[in-house]
NUKOL-441709 format. One record per residue (C-alpha): residue number from 1; residue in three letters; chain; x, z, y. Coordinates in pm, whole numbers, plus 50000, padded with zeros to 5 digits. Layout:
N
atom n = NUM res = ALA chain = A xx = X zz = Z yy = Y $
...
This chain:
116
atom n = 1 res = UNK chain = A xx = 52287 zz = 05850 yy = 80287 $
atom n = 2 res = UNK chain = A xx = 52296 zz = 05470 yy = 80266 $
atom n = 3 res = UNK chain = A xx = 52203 zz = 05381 yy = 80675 $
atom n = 4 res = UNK chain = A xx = 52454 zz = 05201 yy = 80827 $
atom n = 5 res = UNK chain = A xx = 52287 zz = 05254 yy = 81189 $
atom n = 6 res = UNK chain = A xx = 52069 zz = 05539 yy = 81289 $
atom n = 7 res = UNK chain = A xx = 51779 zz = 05394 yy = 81619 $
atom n = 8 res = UNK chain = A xx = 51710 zz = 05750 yy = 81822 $
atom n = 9 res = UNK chain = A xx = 51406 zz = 05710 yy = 82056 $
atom n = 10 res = UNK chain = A xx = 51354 zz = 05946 yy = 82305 $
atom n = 11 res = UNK chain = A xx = 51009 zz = 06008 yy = 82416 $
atom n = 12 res = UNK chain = A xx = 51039 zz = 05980 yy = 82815 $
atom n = 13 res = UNK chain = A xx = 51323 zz = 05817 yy = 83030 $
atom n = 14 res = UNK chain = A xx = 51364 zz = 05449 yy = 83058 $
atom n = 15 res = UNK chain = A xx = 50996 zz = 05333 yy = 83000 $
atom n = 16 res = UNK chain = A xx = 51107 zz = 04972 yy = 82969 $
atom n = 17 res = UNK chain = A xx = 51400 zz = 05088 yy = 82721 $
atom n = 18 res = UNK chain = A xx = 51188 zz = 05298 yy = 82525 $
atom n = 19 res = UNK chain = A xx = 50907 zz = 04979 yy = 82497 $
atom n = 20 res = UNK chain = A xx = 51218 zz = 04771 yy = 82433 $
atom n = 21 res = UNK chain = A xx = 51284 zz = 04975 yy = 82126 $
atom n = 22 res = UNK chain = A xx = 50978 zz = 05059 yy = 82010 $
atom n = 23 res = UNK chain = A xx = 50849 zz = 04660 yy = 81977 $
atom n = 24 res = UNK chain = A xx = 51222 zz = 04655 yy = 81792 $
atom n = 25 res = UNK chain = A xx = 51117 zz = 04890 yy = 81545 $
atom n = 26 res = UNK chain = A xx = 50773 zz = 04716 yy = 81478 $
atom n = 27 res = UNK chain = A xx = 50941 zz = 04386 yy = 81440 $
atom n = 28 res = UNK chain = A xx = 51248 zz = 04507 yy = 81203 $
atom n = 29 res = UNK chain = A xx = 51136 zz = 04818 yy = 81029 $
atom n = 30 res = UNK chain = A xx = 51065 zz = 04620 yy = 80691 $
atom n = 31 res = UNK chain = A xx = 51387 zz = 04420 yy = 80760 $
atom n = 32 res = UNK chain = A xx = 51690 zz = 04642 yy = 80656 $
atom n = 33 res = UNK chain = A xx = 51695 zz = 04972 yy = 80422 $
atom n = 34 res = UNK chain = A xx = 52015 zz = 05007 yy = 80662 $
atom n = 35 res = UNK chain = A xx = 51870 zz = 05145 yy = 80945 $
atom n = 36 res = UNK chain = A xx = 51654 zz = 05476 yy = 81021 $
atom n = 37 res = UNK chain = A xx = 51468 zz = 05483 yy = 81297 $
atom n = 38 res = UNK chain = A xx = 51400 zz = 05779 yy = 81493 $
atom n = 39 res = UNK chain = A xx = 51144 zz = 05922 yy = 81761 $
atom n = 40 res = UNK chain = A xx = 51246 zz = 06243 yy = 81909 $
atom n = 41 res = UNK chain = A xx = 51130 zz = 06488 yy = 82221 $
atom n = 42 res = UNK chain = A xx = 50766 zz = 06338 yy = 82106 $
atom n = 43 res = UNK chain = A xx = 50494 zz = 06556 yy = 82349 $
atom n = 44 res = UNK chain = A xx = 50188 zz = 06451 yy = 82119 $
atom n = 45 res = UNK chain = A xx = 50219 zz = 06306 yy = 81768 $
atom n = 46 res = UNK chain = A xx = 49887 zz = 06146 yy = 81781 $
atom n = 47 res = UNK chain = A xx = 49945 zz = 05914 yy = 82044 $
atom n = 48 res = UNK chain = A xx = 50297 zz = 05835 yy = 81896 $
atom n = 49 res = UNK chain = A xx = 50077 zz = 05792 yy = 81567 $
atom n = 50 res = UNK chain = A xx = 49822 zz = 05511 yy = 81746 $
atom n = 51 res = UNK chain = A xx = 50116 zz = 05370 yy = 81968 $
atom n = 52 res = UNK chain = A xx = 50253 zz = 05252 yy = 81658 $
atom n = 53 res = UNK chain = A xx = 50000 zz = 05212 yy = 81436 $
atom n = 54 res = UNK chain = A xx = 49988 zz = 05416 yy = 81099 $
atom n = 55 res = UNK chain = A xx = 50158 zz = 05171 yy = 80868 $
atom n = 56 res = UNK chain = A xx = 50476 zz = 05228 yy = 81075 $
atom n = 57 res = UNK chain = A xx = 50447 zz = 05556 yy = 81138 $
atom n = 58 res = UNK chain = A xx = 50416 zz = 05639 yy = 80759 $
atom n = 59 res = UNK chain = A xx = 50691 zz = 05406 yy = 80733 $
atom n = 60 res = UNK chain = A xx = 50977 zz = 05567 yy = 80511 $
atom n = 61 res = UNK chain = A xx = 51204 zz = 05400 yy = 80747 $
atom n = 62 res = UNK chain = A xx = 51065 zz = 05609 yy = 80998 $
atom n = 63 res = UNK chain = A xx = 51137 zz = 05958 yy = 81073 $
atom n = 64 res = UNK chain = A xx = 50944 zz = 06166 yy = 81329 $
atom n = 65 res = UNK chain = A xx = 51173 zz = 06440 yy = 81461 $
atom n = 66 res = UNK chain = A xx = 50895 zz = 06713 yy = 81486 $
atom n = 67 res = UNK chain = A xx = 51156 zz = 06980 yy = 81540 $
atom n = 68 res = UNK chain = A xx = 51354 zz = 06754 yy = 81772 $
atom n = 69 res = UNK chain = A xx = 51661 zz = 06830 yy = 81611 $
atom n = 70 res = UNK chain = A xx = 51780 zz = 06474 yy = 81756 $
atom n = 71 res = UNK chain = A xx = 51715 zz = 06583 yy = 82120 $
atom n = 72 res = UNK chain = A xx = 52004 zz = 06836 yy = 82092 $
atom n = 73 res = UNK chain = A xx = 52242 zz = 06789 yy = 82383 $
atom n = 74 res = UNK chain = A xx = 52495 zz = 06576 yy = 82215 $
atom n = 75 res = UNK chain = A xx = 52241 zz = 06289 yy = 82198 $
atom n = 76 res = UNK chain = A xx = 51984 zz = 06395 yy = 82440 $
atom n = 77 res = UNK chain = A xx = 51999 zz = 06038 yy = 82686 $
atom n = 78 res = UNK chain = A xx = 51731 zz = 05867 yy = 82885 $
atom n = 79 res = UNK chain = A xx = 51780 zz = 05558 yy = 82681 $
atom n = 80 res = UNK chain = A xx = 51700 zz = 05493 yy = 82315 $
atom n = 81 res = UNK chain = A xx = 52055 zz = 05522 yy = 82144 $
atom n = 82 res = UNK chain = A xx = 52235 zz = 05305 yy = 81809 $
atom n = 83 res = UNK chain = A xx = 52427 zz = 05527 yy = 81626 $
atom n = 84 res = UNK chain = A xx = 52660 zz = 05331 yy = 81365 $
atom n = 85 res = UNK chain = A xx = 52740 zz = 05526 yy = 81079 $
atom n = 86 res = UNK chain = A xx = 53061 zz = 05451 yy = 80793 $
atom n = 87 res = UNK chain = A xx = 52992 zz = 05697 yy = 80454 $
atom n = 88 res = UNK chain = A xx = 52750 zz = 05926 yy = 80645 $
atom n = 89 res = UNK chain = A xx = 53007 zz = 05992 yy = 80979 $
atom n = 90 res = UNK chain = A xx = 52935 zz = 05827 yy = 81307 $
atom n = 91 res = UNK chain = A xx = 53118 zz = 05580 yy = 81421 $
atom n = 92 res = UNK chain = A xx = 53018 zz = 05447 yy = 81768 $
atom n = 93 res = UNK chain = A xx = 52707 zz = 05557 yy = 82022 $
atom n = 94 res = UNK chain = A xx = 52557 zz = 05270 yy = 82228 $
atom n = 95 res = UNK chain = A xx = 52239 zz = 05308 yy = 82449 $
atom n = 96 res = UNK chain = A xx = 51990 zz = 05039 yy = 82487 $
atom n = 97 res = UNK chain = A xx = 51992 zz = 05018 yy = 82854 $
atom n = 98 res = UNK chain = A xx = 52003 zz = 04756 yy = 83138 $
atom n = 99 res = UNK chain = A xx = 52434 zz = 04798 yy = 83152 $
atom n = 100 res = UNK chain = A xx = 52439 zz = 04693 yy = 82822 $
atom n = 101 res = UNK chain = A xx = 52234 zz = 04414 yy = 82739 $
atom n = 102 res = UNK chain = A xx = 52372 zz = 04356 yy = 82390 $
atom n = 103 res = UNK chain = A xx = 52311 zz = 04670 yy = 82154 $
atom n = 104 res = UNK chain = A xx = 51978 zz = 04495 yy = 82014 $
atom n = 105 res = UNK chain = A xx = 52122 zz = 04198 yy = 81906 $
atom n = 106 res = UNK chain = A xx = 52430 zz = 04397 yy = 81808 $
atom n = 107 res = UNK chain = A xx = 52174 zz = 04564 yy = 81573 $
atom n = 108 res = UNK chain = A xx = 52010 zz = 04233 yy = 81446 $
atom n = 109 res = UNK chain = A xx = 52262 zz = 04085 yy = 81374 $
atom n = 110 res = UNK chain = A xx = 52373 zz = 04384 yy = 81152 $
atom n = 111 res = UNK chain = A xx = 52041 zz = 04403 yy = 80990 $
atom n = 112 res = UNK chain = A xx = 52086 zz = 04006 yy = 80928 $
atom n = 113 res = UNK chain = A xx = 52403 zz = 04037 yy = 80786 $
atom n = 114 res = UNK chain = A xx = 52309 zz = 04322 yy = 80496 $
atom n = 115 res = UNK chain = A xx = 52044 zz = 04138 yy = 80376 $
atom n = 116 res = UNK chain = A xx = 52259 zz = 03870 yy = 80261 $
């Protein structure tokens, strides 16, 4: 497993979150081989599939959690979470919600800094 981070969107909770991370993944998924992004607790594939458009969604940075193995209790959170990984283990957990502002630039900057 090379990803440093791990991007776990939740289907419902906080809509402007979940848009939040969603136009992230659109604008970044080409940017890092870092980062695996994740869409979990999805109630219909085919409107996941048009939301994002078919290039992303066959994106092998993408991974749709069909058996929503990432909606387990231990990461099950209205907002879209970062999960920071060192050699495969988890490091830190931050959500992406209003109380803290800074996990997508956290991110970028991240995704910046491995492709130098």
């Amino acid at each position: 497993m090379d990803e440093k981070a791990l991007v776990i969107i939740p289907n419902a909770g906080c809509t402007g979150c979940i848009t939040t991370a969603e136009a992230f993944v659109l604008d970044n998924v080409d940017k890092s081989d870092n980062v695996k992004f994740i869409f979990t607790g999805t109630s219909s594939l085919k409107g996941l599939r048009l939301k994002l458009g078919e290039d992303i969604y066959e994106n092998e940075r993408v991974y749709i959690d069909r058996e929503n193995l990432f909606y387990s209790p231990d990461l099950i959170s209205i907002y879209p979470l970062v999960v920071y990984l060192q050699n495969g283990l988890v490091t830190t957990i931050e959500e992406m919600s209003p109380d803290n502002p800074t996990t997508l630039a956290k991110l970028e900057l991240m995704i910046i800094a491995s492709n130098n």
